[in-house]
C-alpha positions as CSV (number, residue, x, y, z in Angstrom):
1,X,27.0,-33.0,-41.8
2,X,25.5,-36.5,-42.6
3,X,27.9,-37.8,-39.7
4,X,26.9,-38.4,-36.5
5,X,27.6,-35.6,-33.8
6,X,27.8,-38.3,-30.8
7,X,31.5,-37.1,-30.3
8,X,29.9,-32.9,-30.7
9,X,26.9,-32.9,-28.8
10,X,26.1,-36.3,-27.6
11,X,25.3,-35.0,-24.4
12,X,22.6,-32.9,-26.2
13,X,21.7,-35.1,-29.4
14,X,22.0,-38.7,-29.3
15,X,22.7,-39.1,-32.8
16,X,20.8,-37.2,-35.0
17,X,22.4,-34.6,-37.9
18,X,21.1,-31.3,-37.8
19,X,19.0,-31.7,-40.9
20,X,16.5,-33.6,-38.6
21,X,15.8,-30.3,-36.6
């Protein structure tokens, strides 16, 4: 999932894959 998630959770992440968390 190296893409960003702006269009998943944007409203939660900005833009950072789950790896970071």
């Amino acid at each position: 999932m190296l893409q960003p998630i702006s269009h998943h959770h944007d409203h939660k992440f900005p833009r950072v894959p789950l790896t970071s968390q």
